[in-house]
C-alpha positions as CSV (number, residue, x, y, z in Angstrom):
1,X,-22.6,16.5,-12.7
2,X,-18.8,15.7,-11.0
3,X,-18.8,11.9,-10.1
4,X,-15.7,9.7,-8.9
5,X,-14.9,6.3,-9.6
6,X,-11.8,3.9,-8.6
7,X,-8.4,4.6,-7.8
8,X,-5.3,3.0,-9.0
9,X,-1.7,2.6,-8.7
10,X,1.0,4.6,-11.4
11,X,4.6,4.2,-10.9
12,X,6.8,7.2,-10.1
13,X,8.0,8.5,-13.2
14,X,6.6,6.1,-15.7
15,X,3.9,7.2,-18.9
16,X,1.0,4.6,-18.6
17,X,-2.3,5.3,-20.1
18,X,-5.3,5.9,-18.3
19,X,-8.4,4.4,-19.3
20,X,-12.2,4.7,-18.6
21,X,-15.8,5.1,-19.4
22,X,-18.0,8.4,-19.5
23,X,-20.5,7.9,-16.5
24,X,-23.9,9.4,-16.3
25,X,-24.1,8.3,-12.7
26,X,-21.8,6.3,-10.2
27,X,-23.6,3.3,-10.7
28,X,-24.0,3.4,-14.3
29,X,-22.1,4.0,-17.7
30,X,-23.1,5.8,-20.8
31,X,-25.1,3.9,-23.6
32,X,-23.4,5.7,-26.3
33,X,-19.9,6.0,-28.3
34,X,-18.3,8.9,-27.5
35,X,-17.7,12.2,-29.9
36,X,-15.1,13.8,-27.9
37,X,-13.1,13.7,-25.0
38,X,-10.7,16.1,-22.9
39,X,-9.1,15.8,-19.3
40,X,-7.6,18.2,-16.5
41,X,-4.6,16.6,-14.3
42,X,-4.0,17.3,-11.3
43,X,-1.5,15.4,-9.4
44,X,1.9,16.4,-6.8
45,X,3.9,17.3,-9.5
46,X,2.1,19.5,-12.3
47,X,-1.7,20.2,-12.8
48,X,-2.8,21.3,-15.8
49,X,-4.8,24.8,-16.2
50,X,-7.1,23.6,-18.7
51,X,-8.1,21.0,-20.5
52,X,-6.4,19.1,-23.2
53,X,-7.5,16.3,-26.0
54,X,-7.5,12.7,-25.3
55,X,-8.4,9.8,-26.9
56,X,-12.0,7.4,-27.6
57,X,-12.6,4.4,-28.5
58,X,-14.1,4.8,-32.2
59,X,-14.3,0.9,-33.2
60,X,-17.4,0.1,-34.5
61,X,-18.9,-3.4,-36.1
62,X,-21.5,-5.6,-36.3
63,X,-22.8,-9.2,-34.9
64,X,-22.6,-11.5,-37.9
65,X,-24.4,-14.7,-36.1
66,X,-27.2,-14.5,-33.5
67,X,-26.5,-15.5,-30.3
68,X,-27.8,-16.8,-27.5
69,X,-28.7,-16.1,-23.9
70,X,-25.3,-17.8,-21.9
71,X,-23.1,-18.1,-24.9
72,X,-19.8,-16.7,-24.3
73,X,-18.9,-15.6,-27.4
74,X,-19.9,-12.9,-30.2
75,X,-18.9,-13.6,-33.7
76,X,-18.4,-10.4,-35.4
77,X,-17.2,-8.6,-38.5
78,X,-13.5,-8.5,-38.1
79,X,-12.2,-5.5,-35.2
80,X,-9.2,-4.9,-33.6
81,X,-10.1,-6.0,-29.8
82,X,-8.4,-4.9,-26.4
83,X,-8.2,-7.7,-23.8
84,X,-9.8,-6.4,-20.5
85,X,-12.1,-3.6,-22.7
86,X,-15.7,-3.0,-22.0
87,X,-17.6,-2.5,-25.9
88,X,-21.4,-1.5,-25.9
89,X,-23.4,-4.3,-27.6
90,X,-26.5,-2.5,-29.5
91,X,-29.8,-4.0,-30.8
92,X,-33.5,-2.6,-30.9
93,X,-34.7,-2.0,-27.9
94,X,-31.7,-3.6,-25.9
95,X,-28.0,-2.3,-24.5
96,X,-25.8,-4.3,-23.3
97,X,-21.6,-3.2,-22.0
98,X,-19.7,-6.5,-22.4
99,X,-16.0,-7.4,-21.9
100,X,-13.6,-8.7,-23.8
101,X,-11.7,-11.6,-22.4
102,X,-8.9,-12.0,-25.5
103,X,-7.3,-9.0,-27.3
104,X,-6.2,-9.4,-31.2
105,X,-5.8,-7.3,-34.0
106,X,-8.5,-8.2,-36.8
107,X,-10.4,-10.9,-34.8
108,X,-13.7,-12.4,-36.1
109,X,-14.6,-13.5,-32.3
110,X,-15.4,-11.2,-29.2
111,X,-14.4,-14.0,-26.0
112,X,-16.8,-12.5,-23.0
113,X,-15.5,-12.7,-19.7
114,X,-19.3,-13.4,-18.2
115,X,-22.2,-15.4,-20.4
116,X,-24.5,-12.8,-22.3
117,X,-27.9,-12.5,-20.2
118,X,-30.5,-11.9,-23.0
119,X,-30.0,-13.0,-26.7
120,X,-28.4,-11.0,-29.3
121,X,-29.3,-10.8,-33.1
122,X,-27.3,-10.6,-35.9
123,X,-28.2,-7.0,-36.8
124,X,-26.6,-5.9,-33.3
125,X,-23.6,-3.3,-33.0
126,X,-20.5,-3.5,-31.1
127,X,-19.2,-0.1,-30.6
128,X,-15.7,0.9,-28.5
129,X,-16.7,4.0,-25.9
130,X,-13.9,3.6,-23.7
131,X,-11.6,6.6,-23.5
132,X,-7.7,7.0,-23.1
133,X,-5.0,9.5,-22.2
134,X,-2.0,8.9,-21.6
135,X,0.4,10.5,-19.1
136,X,3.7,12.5,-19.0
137,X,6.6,11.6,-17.2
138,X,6.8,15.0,-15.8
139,X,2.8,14.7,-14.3
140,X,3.9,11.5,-12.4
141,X,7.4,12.6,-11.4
142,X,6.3,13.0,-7.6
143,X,4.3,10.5,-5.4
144,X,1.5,11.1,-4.2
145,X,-2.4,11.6,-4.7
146,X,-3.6,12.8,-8.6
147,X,-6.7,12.9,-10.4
148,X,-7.7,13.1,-13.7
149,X,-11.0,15.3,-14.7
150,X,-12.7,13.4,-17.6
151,X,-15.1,15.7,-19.8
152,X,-16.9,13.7,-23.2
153,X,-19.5,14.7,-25.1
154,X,-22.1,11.1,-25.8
155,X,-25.2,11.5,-27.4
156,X,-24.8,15.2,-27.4
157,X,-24.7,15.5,-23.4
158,X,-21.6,16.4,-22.2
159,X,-20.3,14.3,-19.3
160,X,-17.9,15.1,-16.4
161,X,-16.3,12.5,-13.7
162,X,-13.3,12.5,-12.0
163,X,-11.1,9.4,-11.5
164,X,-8.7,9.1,-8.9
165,X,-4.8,7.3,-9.0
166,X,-1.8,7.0,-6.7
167,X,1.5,7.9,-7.6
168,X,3.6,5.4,-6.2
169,X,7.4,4.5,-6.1
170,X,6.4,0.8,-5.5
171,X,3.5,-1.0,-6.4
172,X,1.2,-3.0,-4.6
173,X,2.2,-6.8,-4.7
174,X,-0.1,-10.1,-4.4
175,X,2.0,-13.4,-3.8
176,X,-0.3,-15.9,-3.2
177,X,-1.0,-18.6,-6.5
178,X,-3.6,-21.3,-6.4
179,X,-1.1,-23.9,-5.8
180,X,-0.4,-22.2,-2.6
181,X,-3.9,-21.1,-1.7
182,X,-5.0,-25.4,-2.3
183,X,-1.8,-26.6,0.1
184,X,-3.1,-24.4,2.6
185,X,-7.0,-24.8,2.6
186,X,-7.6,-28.2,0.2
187,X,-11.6,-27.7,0.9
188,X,-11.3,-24.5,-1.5
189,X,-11.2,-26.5,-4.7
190,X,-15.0,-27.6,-4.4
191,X,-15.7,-23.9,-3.6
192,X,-14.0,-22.3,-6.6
193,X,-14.7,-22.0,-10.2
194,X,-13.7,-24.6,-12.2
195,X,-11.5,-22.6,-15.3
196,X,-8.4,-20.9,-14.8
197,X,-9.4,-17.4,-15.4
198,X,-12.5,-17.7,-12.2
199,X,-9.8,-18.8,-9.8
200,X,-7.7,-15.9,-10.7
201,X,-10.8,-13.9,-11.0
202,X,-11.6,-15.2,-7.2
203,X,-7.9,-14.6,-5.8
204,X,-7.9,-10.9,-7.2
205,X,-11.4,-10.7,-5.9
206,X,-10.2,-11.5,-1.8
207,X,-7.2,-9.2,-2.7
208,X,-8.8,-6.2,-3.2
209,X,-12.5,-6.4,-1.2
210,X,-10.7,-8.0,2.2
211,X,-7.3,-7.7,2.0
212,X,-7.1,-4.2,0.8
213,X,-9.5,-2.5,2.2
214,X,-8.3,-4.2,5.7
215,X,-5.1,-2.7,5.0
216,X,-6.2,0.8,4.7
217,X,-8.3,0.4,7.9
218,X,-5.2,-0.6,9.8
219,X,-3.4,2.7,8.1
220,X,-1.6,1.7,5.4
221,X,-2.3,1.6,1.5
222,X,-0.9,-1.8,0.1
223,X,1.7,-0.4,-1.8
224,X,3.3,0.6,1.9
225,X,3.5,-3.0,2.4
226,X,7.6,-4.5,1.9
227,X,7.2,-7.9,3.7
228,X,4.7,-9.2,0.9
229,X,5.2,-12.6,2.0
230,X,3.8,-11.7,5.5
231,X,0.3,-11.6,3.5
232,X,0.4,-14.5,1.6
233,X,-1.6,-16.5,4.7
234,X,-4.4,-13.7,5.1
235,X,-4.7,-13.7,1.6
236,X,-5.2,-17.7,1.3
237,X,-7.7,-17.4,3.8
238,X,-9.0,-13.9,2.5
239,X,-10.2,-16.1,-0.1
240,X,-11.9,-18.8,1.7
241,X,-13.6,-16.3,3.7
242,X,-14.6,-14.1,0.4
243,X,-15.7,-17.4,-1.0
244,X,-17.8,-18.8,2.6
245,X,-19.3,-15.4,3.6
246,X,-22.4,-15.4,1.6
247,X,-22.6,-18.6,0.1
248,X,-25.6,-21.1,0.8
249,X,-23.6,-24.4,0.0
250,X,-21.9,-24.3,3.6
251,X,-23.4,-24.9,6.6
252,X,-23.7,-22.0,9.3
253,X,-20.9,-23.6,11.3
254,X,-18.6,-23.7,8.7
255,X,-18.8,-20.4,8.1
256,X,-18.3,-19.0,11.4
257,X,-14.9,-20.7,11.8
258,X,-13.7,-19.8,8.7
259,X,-14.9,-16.0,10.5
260,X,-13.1,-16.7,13.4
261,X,-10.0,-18.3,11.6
262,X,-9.8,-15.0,9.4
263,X,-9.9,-12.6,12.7
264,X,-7.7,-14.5,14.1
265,X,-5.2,-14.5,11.1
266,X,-5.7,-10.0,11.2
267,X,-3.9,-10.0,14.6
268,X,-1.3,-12.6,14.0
269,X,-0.2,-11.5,10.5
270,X,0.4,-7.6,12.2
271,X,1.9,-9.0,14.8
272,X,4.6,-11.1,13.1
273,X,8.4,-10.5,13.3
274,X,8.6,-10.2,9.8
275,X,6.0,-7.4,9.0
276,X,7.7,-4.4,8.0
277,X,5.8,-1.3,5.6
278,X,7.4,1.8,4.4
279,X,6.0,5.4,3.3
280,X,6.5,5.5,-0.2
281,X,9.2,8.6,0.3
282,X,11.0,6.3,2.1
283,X,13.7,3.7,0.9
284,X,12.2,0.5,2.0
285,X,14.3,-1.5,5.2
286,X,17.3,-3.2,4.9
287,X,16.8,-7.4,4.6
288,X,16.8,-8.7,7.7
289,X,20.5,-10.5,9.0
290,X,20.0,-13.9,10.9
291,X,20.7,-13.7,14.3
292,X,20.6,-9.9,14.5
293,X,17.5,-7.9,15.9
294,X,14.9,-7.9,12.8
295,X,14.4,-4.4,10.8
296,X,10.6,-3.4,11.8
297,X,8.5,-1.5,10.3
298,X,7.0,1.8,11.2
299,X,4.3,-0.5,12.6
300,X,1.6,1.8,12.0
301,X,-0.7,-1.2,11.4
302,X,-0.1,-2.3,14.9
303,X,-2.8,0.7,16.4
């Protein structure tokens, strides 16, 4: 079965490597480490005719304390841990695919990025199936769109998905920083998670499920965008509004003028003198000169 899942941003002529997780559906990720991986490119400026060797995750250890149901935390034999991983958490009768919130070499403690929602017993596993290939220069030497055909073998079933990227000469870029987003709005301190990492969590969030998507509806990807200031003030409010929209701590009048404050904000930000976007074959505009007509965009997003 051929499934797709998100697409991301590369920079033009750069080597990053890609990263994922063998899918047995859209919704849902393998229970199982893994026993070989290959991949297909295809992208603007070479596909490949066949596919070639990459890379899985082959860490495996074990839970040396039990814990409990909303710890945060998994003491384990020592591991060499990848900040931002997913790891597949074993025990009879129970799977579980956590995240790691801290990366080390040889650590003794897996830091979760969400509380564990069962408990977990000492005799548990935690096993890498995450899988890897790097990229060439030459396969991301054009922009444009590129895809990468996954194919692993878990559990003896072999698995295909497809995940999608953007070749880019400039990347996508979010401004706005809590300070800024509390000067604006001041009421979106009670609404926001207390630590560091759940505001930046949140921010991210409003980024890319309003901001984003809006962008692309208005016929642009965000990387097209060169004012990046211009967004700063959706984005603030992108993140009251992401925060207000389903929440049952704010009363129904509340809500519908943070609706009509973020509507409001759509037409105004397209409309201002400093939006300008750029295809990303072309050079972005020249910085505006005071006093002289402002450089506009293409204004696609004015339609």
């Amino acid at each position: 079965m051929l499934l797709v899942v998100a697409e991301q941003r590369i920079l033009k002529g750069t080597t990053p490597t890609l990263v994922s997780y063998p899918r047995v559906r859209p919704d849902r990720l393998a229970q199982g480490q893994p026993t070989s991986v290959s991949v297909r490119v295809s992208a603007p400026a070479a596909t490949d005719a066949a596919f070639v060797s990459a890379t899985f995750d082959s860490l495996s250890t074990t839970v040396t304390t039990a814990a409990e149901e909303g710890d945060d935390s998994l003491a384990i034999a020592s591991a060499n841990i990848d900040e931002g991983r997913r790891y597949l958490v074993s025990a009879p009768g129970r799977n579980l695919i956590v995240e790691a919130r801290v990366g080390g070499a040889g650590s003794t403690t897996l830091y979760l990025t969400s509380p564990l929602p069962c408990d977990v017993p000492d005799d548990a596993t935690v096993k890498g199936f995450a899988v890897s290939f790097q990229l060439s220069s030459a396969q991301t030497a054009q922009v444009g769109e590129a895809a990468v055909l996954w194919r692993a073998t878990v559990d003896g079933a072999t698995l295909q998905w497809s995940q999608l990227f953007r070749i880019v000469s400039r990347l996508p870029t979010a401004l706005l920083t809590y300070s800024e987003l509390v000067q604006a709005y001041p009421s979106v301190v009670g609404l926001l998670p207390a630590d560091v990492v759940g505001r930046d969590v949140t921010i991210s969030a409003a980024w890319n499920h309003k901001v984003v998507p809006l962008l692309e509806a208005k016929g642009a990807f965000a990387e097209d965008v060169v004012s990046d200031e211009a967004l700063v003030p959706l984005h603030a409010l992108a993140v009251l509004w992401h925060l207000v929209e389903f929440s049952q701590t704010v009363t129904d009048q509340f809500r519908e003028s943070v609706k009509a404050s973020w509507n409001e904000a759509i037409s105004t930000t397209f409309a201002r003198v400093s939006w300008s976007e750029a295809d990303q074959t072309e050079e972005p505009p020249a910085p505006r000169v005071p006093d002289e007509e402002p450089v506009r965009g293409r204004m696609r997003l004015s339609r």
